[in-house]
N, C-alpha and C positions, 0 to 999 in steps of 0.2 A: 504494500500500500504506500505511493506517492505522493507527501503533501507539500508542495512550495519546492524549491531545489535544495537539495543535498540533506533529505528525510526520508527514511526508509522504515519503516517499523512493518515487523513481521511474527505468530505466532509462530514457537517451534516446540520441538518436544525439547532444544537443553540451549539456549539463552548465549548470544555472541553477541559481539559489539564491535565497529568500526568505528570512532568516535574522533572528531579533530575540531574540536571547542576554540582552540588557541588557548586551553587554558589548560596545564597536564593534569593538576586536581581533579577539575571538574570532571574531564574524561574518564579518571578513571570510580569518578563516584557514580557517572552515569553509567559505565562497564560494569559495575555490582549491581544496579539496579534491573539492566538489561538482565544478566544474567541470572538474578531472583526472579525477576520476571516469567523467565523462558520465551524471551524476545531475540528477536534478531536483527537488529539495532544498526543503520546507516544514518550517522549521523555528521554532518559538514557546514564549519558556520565560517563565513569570508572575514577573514581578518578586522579587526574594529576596535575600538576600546572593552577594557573588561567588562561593563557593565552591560554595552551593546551586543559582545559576543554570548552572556549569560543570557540577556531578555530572547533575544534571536533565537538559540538553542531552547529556551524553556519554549518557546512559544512553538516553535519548529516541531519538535518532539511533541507536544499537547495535542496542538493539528491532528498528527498522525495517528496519535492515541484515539482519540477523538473517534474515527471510523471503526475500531476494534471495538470498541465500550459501547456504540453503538450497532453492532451488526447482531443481527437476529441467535439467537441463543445467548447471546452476553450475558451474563450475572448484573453484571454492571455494578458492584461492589463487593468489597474484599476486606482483609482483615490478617492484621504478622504482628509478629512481635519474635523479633531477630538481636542477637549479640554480634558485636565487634570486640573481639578483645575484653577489655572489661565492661565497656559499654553494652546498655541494653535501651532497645526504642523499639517504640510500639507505631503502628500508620493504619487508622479505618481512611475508606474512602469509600462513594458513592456516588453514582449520575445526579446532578443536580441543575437544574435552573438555573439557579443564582451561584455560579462556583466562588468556591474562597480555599484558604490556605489559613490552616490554626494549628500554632506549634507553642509549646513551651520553649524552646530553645533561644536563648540570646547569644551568640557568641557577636555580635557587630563589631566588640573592641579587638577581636583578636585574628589574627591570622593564619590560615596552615600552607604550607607551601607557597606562599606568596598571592594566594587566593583571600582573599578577605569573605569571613564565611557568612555573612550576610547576603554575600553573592550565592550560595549555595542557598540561601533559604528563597533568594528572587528566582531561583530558576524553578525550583517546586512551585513558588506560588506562579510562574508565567502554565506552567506544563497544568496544574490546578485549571487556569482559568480559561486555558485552550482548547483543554480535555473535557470542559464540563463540570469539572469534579468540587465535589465538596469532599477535601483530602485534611484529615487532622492528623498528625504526626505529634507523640510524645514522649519526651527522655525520660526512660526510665532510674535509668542510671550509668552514671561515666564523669568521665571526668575531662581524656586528652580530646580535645578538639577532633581531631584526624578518626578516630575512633569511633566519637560520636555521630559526624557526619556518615561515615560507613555503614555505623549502624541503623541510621535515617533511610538513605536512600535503599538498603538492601529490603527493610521493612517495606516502607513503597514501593518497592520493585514485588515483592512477594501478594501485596495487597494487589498490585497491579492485573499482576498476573491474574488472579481468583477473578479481576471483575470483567477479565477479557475473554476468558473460558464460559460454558456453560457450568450450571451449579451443581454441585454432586446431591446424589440425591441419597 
């Protein structure tokens, strides 16, 4: 499924990622996520400031999500609660009308890799309001930045998954 240039998002049965953000963080948090997913993830944002390469890609990636969450048998909501390391984060999500993005998470003062993780919370909420979704993501518990981001997106990636599938019965 092709949404806008250089989005690719596909079910599989085990989750890859082609991913070139301009941001190597990002990539590879979106790589965990694809991969929780069980997505198959082409993703390519043209060079631009970090903020513009984050909105781009969130929104890029939503688009695409977007036709999965809505194709006939979708669940269209999901539900993880996934560990990184010592980190643990919990992500419901559901088709919604009105989409939004509610996290517990503040890191805005701090950095991991030279990504400023605020930029990690702007691409959830762009990929949220792209996608439709009403996506709440919450730290359970953790502490290193890097960890807990991992543990965010892998959770959203697993909730993903559930809402692009049909629903076990």
């Amino acid at each position: 499924m092709t949404t806008g240039t250089g989005v690719r998002v596909e079910l599989a049965d085990e989750g890859s990622a082609s991913i070139a953000t301009g941001l190597p963080v990002l990539d590879h948090l979106v790589r965990e996520l694809a991969q929780t997913a069980r997505l198959r993830v082409v993703l390519e944002v043209a060079p631009q400031s970090a903020d513009e390469e984050v909105t781009a890609a969130g929104r890029g990636f939503g688009e695409a999500l977007a036709a999965l969450l809505a194709a006939p048998g979708a669940s269209g909501r999901g539900w993880a609660i996934l560990p990184s390391d010592e980190a643990l984060a919990s992500a419901a999500l559901e088709r919604a009308e009105e989409p939004r993005f509610v996290s517990n998470v503040d890191f805005s003062d701090q950095r991991v890799a030279g990504l400023a993780t605020d930029l990690a919370s702007r691409f959830l909420h762009e990929l949220a309001d792209a996608a439709g979704l009403n996506l709440h993501v919450r730290l359970v518990e953790g502490q290193d930045p890097q960890h807990v981001l991992a543990a965010m997106f892998k959770a959203v990636g697993a909730a993903l998954g559930q809402a692009c599938r049909k629903e076990q019965t």
